[in-house]
Structures are given as structure tokens and as C-alpha cells.
N, C-alpha and C positions, 0 to 999 in steps of 0.2 A: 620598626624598619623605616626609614628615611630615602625616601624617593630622589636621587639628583636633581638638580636641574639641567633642563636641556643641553643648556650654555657649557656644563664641566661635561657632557659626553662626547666623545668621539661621536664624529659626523653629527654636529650639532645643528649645523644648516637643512640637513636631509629629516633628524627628528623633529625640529618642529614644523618642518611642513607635512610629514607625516601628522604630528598633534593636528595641526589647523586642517587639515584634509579629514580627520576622524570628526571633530568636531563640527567642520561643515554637514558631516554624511549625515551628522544627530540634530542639527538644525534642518535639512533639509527632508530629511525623516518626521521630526514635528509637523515640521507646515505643510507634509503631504497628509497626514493622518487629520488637520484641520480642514484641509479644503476638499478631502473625502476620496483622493485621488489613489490611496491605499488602504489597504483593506487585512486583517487579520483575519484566520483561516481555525479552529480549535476542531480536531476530529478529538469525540469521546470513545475511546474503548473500556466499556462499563465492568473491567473482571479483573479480579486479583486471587492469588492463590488462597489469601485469606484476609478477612475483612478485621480490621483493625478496630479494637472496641470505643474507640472516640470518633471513627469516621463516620459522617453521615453523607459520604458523596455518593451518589446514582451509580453502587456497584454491588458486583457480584461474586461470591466465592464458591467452586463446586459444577457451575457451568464450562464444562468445555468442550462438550457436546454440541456448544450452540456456537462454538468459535467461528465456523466456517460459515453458517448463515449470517449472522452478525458482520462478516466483512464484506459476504457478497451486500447487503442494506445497506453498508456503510458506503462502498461504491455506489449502490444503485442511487443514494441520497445526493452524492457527491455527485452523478448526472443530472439529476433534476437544476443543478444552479449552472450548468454549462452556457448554457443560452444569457438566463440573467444576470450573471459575473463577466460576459463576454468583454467589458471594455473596463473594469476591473482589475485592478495590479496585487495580490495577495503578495505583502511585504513581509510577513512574519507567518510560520505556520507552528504549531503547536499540538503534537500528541500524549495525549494524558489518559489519565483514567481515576481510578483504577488503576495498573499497571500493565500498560502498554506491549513492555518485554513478555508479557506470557505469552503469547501472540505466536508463531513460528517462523520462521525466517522468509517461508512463503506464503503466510497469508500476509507478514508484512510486506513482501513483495510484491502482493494484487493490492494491496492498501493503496503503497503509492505512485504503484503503475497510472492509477486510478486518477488521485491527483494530477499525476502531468498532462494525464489525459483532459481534466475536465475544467481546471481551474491555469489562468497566468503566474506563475510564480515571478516573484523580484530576481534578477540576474543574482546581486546580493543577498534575497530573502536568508531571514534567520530560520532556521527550521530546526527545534527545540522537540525531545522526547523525554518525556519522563522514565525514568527504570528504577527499581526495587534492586538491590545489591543481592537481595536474596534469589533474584530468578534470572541472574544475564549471565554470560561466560564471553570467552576472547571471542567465539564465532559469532554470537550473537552482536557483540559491540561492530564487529567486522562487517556484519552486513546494512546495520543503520550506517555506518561511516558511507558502506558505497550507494546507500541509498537516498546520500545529500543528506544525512541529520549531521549537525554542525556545531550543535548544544545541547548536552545532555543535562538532566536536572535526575540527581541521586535521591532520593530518600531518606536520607540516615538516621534522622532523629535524637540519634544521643551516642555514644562511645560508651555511656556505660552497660556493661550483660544486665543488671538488673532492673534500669531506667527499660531497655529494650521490652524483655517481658514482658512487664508491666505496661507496656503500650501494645503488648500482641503481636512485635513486627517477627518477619520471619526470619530475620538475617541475624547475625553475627557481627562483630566487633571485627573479625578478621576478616569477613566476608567484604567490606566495607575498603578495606586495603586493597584486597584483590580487585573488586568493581573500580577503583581508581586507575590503579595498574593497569588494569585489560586497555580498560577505556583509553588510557594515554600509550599502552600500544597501538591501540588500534588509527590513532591519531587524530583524537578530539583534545581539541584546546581549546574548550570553553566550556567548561566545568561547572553546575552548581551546588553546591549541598543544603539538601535541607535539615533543619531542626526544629525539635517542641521545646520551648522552657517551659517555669511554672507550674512542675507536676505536683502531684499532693506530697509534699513532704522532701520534696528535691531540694537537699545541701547545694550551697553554694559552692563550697571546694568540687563536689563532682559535677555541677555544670562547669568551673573553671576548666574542668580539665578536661572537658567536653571540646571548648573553644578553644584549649590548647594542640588538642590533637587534630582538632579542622583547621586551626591557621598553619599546621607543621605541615599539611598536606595542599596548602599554595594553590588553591583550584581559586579558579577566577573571582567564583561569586558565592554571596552566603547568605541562605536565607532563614530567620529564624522567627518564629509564629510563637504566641503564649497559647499552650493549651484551654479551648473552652468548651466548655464540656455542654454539647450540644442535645437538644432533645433526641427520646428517642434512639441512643446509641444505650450500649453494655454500659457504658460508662457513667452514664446520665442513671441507670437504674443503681450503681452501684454506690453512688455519693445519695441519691433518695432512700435508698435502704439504710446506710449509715457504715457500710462498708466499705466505703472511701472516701477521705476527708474530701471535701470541695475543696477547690484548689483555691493559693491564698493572693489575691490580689497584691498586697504588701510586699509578698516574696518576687512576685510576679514580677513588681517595678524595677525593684532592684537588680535582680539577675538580668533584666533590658539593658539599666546604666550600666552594667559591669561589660557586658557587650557591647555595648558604642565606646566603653572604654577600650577595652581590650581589642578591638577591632580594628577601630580608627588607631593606635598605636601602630599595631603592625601591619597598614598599608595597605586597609581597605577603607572606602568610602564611602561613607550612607548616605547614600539618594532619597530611599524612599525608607515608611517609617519602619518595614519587618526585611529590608535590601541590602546587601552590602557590596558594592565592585569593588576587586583589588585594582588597584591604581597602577596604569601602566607607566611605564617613564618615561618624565616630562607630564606628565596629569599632574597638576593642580591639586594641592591636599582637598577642597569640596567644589571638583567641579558639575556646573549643573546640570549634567546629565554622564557620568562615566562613559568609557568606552563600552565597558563588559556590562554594561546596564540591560536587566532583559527587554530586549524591544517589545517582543509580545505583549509583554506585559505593562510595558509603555502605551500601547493600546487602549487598557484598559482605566491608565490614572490619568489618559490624557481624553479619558470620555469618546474613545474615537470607533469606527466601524468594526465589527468582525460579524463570520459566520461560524455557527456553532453545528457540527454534523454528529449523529450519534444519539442515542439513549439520553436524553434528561439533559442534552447542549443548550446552551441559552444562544443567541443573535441577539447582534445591534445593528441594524442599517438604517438609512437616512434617505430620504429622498431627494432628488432636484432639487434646489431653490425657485421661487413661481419665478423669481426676478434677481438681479444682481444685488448685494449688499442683505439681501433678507436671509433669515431663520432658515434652515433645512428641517425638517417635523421627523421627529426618530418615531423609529418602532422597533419594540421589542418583542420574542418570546421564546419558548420553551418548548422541546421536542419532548413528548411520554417516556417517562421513566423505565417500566418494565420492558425487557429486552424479547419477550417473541410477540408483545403488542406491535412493539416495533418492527418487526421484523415482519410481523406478515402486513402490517397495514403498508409497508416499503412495496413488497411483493405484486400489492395490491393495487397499488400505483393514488394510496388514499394519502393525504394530510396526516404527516404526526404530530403536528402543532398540537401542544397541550394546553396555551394559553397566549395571550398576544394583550401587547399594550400600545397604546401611542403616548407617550407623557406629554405634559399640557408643556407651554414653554418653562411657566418657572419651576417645576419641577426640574427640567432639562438644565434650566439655569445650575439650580443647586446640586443637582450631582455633580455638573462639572466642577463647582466646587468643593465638593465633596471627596473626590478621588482625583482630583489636580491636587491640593492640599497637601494630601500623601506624598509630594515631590520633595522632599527638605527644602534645596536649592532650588531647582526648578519652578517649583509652584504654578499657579495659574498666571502666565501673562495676559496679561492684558490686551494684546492682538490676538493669542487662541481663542480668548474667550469671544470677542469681539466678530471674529472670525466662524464660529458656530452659532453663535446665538443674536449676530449681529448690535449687541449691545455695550456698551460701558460700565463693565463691572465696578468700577470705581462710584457714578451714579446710581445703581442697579441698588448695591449694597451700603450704602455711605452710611447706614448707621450703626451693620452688623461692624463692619472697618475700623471705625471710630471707639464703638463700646469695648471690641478683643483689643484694640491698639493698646487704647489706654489702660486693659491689664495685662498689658507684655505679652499678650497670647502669640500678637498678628504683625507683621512687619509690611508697609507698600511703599514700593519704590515708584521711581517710572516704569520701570521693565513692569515689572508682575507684584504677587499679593500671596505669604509665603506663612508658614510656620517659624516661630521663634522657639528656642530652644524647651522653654518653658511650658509651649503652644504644643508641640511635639508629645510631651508630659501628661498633656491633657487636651489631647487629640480627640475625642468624643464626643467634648463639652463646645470645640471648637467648629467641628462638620456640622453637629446639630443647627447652629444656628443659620446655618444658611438653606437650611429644608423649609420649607413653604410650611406653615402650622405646626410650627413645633415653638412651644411657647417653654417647657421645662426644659435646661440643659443636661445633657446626657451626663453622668458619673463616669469618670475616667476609669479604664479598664486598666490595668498591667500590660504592659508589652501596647498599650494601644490598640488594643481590638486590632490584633494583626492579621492582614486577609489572607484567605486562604488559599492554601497551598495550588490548589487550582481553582480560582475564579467563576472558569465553567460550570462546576458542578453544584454550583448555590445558585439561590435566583440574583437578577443581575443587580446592580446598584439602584437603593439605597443598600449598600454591602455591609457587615461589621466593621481580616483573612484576612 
């Protein structure tokens, strides 16, 4: 599909200052998330009707008994940062899990009562919910619409009945049409779908016609991850026992190129390495940062603030600078996993901090290089960086620069310091080297070690998802 230009449409003077008005809001978005003025919000709701044999995120199937306690915690948590968020601007807010929709229309309704109550949201904030196609209908999409959710992120994983099984989901192929339909009655127009490639033994014709029947359904965004088969899960025991092949790297790459092919043809555009926004018109075939790009998640490759509320949530905050032009010192950490630890030590008015970090500077250096990277276009400029860490990544790194350049890995302009297409391919080998003590280069995965479906639920960067 072929995007016009501005220039052949009707009212062509009115769309490109809509273009250059969209793309202000995304530069000016950047430089708040740099100078810490914005802030990312992630509530976990840890329960799904059934837990998925390759997930290992901080969830639960079978609890719903503890629904109700669990939201009162997730409020009473959500008061604890009233006072300390008070001059705080929460630009993006994000509800995951787990699946979210299992929820009921009124406990979602003390959820984000809660929220307005205790946190500033952005006039514009994104406010992003995740749902299962297998647990939402028209009334449930009806009440996140009136409840300010703005962007939905679907689950789908595959089109095909037998890929589906084989990952445990609980939905249907038709179910999948419906949660589209509801949703765009309901009147959400900012759509994402997710997907797994790379299963054991996944043909290439039945993922083609995977990405055939997600680009025929024109939803904004498209996200697609290679399955890895993580400790610890069903899935992990059943490639050790020999019951299911390990999944094949080699297959894994290919089904990615076939996606950036097939994707980029029809009028979406890869920002980031597992990302797709469809191109609005007048957008630029690769511009660096889409419209429909997810902000939240922009958050997280642009190394910038959030708070994570909920069972097993990570946090990123920064403190003051001592002085102008200097470093901000991050600190990270993690709230206890099991859900009535949580719950009563919320009750309790105790700590559910599970662990807490401060990263040294160059560690801080290198993640931001690490998940800036993930930008195709974007990349790390060189004022973000400069701007967090007070440093010159050009001098900082002049040898890592120099050795990726000169194997077509790494591209540096004036503006920033970027993936090459090639770089892209072997994304692993490329992050690695900007980590503090890491002397071996990582072995490039399939699909690029593509992060995961929700961020929150892993500990936080150095990340694969």
C-alpha cells in the first residue's frame, strides 16, 4: 500500500501541519522523558483465566477470590506515591498483567478512580490496556473507552487454531474478529496486535498467512516477539524432556525478514526491532519515531522514568541533579511476586520492595545504549544521551563506534548513533558491547531477542522481549 503525499491530498496545507504538529508532540515528548519532567505509570494485574505454558510473567490462574483484595492493594499502593509524584506529570499509563479484562467493570472502576485520585495524568496521556480476546465483550470494551483507555493492545498470537493450542491461549480465531469489532465499536482507534513467531516447527506459508490476516485488519500497530522458551515454564520442561523440539533459530530469522518484508510493503513502519506503526498519511515511509508508536513503551527504549504498581512491578526513578549539567543517579526495583504477600503487607502499611538497585554511572551509560539502540530510526541522539548522563557518547564510546562501524553493524551521524540494517540482524552481538565487562559478544538470536510483551513483568534492563 503506497502512502500519498501530503502535497496530492485535499487540504494539503491543513495535513502537513497536522504532520509537523504530530511530530512536534513526539519530539517534545522525547525531551520531557530526558529532563525527567514525565513520568510512565505501569499498574500489574497479576491473573489470567489461564496461564499460558511459555509465560513466565508474575501471574496467576484460578485466583479470583483474591480479585477484590488485590484492587483494594493496588489502590492503597497507588496512595502511598500521592505525596511523592505530587509535582510529577504521568505522560503514559499502562495496564497489563496477566489479563487485565478479567477484572469486572467495577473493580476496574475503583482501579482508576484511584488513579485520578492519586497520580497527575497528561491532558494527552496515552493510557494503554492490555486484553485477551478471549475474556472481553462490547460492555467490557464500553467501559475502558469511558474510563479514558485510549489503546488497547490485543493478545492474538497467531490466526492459526492449531499454532493457538499449542501456546495454551484461550481464544479462538473468531474470537479475535469479534474483540476487533467490539473494540472499534466501542471507539478505540488505536489498536495493537500481538504475535509469537518461531514456534517449533512453524511453516512459513502458516505464519504468512498469519500477517495476512493482521494487515487485512488495518489496526494501527503490530507487535511480534520470537518465542523463547524461558526457564522454568511447561514449555521449558517440555523441549528438556524431548517432547518438543527447541525452537529453531534459523527459522526464527527468516519468518522476522519475511515480516519486515511483508509489513513495510503494506504501510507499516518499523521503529523499533519486534514494532510496527501503520503510517498515517503524509508519514514518511521510516520516520523516526511514527505517530501510532507506543509511547509507554517509548519509556522504556528511551531509558526514561516510570512507576511500577502491583505484584512483581519493577520502577525506574532518578533523583534531582546535585547541580546543573550533572548525571541524575537512577534507582531501580521490584515489588514481591506472590499476590497475598502483597496484599497483606499493602494492608500492613509495610514495604513490598523485593529488591532495589542504584546502577553505577556506566552501567546507566550502557543500558541507555542498550534499549535506545532498539530505535531503528531513532536511536540514541546524542543530546538524550548527553542530557541523562551528562556525557558525550561519541567520546564515552569512540572504540565500541569505530570497531561496529567498520563491520556495517553501527551508523553515527550528527544527530544520533543507530542500527544498520545488518546491525538490526545481529542485535545482541551489537547491545553487548556497550555493557561495562562484557568482553564475549552475544550470538544473535532470531527475531533479535525480542522484548517482551510486557516489559514490567521481567526484571528491568539489562533486558533480552
Amino acid at each position: 500500500m503506497t502512502i500519498p503525499a501530503a502535497t496530492h491530498l485535499t487540504g494539503a496545507p491543513a495535513f502537513k501541519a497536522a504532520q509537523t504538529q504530530a511530530a512536534r508532540a513526539h519530539l517534545a515528548f522525547v525531551e520531557s522523558v530526558g529532563e525527567g519532567s514525565s513520568i510512565g505509570l505501569y499498574l500489574h494485574i497479576p491473573f489470567c483465566e489461564k496461564k499460558c505454558p511459555y509465560c513466565d510473567f508474575n501471574t496467576y490462574a484460578g485466583m479470583g477470590a483474591h480479585f477484590d483484595a488485590t484492587v483494594d492493594a493496588l489502590c492503597a499502593e497507588l496512595a502511598r506515591w500521592a505525596a511523592p509524584l505530587r509535582d510529577r506529570t504521568v505522560a503514559t499509563l499502562f495496564v497489563g498483567g496477566g489479563t487485565p479484562t478479567v477484572l469486572s467493570s467495577a473493580q476496574l472502576e475503583r482501579l482508576f478512580a484511584a488513579i485520578h485520585s492519586h497520580v497527575q495524568l497528561a491532558p494527552d496521556a496515552e493510557i494503554s490496556c492490555e486484553a485477551n480476546p478471549g475474556t472481553v465483550d462490547r460492555a467490557k470494551f464500553h467501559t475502558l473507552r469511558a474510563l479514558g483507555v485510549n489503546r488497547l493492545s490485543l493478545g492474538v498470537q497467531s490466526f492459526d487454531a492449531q499454532e493457538l493450542a499449542f501456546l495454551g491461549r484461550i481464544h479462538d480465531v473468531a474470537d479475535v474478529y469479534s474483540a476487533v469489532e467490539s473494540a472499534r465499536a466501542a471507539g478505540f482507534d488505536n489498536l495493537n496486535l500481538d504475535f509469537i513467531f518461531g514456534l517449533p516447527g512453524q511453516e512459513p506459508a502458516t505464519f504468512a498467512r498469519t500477517l495476512d490476516a493482521a494487515l487485512a485488519l488495518q489496526t494501527e500497530h503490530l507487535s511480534l516477539y520470537s518465542l523463547i522458551v524461558e526457564e522454568e515454564t511447561p514449555l521449558s520442561h517440555w523441549v528438556q524432556s524431548g517432547r518438543v523440539q527447541a525452537p529453531d533459530d534459523d527459522l526464527a530469522a527468516d519468518l522476522y525478514e519475511l515480516s519486515m518484508e511483508r509489513l513495510g510493503a503494506a504501510g507499516y513502519a518499523q521503529y523499533e526491532v519486534s514494532n510496527w506503526a501503520r503510517r498515517q498519511a503524509g508519514e514518511p515511509p521510516s520516520p523516526l519515531l511514527p505517530q501510532r508508536a507506543s509511547r509507554h513503551n517509548l519509556l522504556y527504549w528511551l531509558n526514561g522514568e516510570y512507576l511500577g504498581v502491583g505484584p512483581g512491578a519493577h520502577s525506574h526513578l532518578r533523583s534531582a541533579p546535585t547541580e546543573p549539567g550533572t548525571a541524575r543517579r537512577s534507582r531501580r526495583w521490584g515489588n514481591r511476586k506472590p499476590v497475598p504477600g502483597y496484599v497483606k503487607r499493602i494492608a500492613a502499611g509495610a514495604s513490598v520492595e523485593a529488591f532495589a538497585e542504584e546502577p553505577d554511572a556506566r552501567t546507566a551509560m550502557g543500558e541507555t545504549m542498550m534499549v535506545g539502540l532498539r530505535l531503528l530510526h531513532h536511536g540514541v541522539p546524542h543530546a538524550h544521551f548527553a542530557t541523562l548522563h551528562g556525557s558525550d557518547l561519541r567520546a564515552l564510546f569512540a572504540a565500541e563506534i569505530a570497531e561496529l562501524g567498520a563491520q556495517g553493524l553501527l551508523l553515527c551521524s550528527e544527530e544520533r548513533l543507530q542500527l544498520t540494517r545488518r546491525g538490526l540482524l545481529l542485535g545482541n552481538q551489537v547491545f553487548a558491547r556497550f555493557l561495562p565487562e562484557t568482553s564475549e559478544p552475544v550470538a544473535p538470536v532470531g527475531g533479535d531477542a525480542a522484548p517482551l510483551a510486557n516489559p514490567q513483568a521481567a526484571p528491568p534492563p539489562p533486558l533480552p522481549s
